[in-house]
Steps between C-alpha positions, in 0.01 A plus 500: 500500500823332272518552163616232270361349159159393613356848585688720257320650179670586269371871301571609137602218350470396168400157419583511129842594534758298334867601595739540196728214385819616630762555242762284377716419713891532397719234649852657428568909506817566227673840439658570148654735343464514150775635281491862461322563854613630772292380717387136649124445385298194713402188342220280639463136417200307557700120384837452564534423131723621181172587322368728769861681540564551134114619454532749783819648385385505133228682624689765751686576139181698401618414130336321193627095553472173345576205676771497778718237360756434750586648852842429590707605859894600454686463822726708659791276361337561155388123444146526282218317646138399348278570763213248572217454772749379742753771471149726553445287748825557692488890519452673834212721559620863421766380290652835311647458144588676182286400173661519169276424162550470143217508254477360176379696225494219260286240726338793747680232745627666869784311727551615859869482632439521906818595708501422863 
């Protein structure tokens, strides 16, 4: 006798299952360190855009915040750099960095300085 697809039945299956929606999927894995820390904490982003970065540090800040205003990247050689999608764009998977932040009591308005 061979077994194969025609003469197997198949037992305890459930014809109404539905399998979850998987998860979002993150496209680019970031470490930062956020002034203060010690300690690298792992950032996820689902676009490789300025909008998703600044909205998942914001949020890793676990602190009260308006609008993320600007997100800007100082270089080693101390040159000050806005950061766009394409600079988002160009960082390597598991790229480490140090966050600073300043927060505006006036306009409730954050800006994210990222050091790598």
């Amino acid at each position: 006798m061979t077994f194969g697809p025609s003469n197997m039945e198949l037992v305890g299956v459930d014809p109404t299952y539905v399998p979850a929606v998987r998860k979002r999927k993150s496209v680019l894995a970031i470490y930062a360190r956020f002034q203060g820390e010690s300690i690298h904490r792992a950032i996820y982003l689902e676009q490789l855009a300025v909008s998703d970065l600044a909205g998942k540090l914001a949020q890793r800040l676990e602190m009260p915040t308006g609008p993320v205003v600007e997100v800007v990247r100082r270089t080693k050689k101390g040159v000050t750099v806005r950061v766009d999608d394409s600079v988002v764009a160009q960082l390597e998977d598991e790229q480490d960095m140090e966050v600073e932040w300043a927060f505006s009591d006036e306009s409730g308005a954050l800006t994210l300085c990222l050091h790598y």
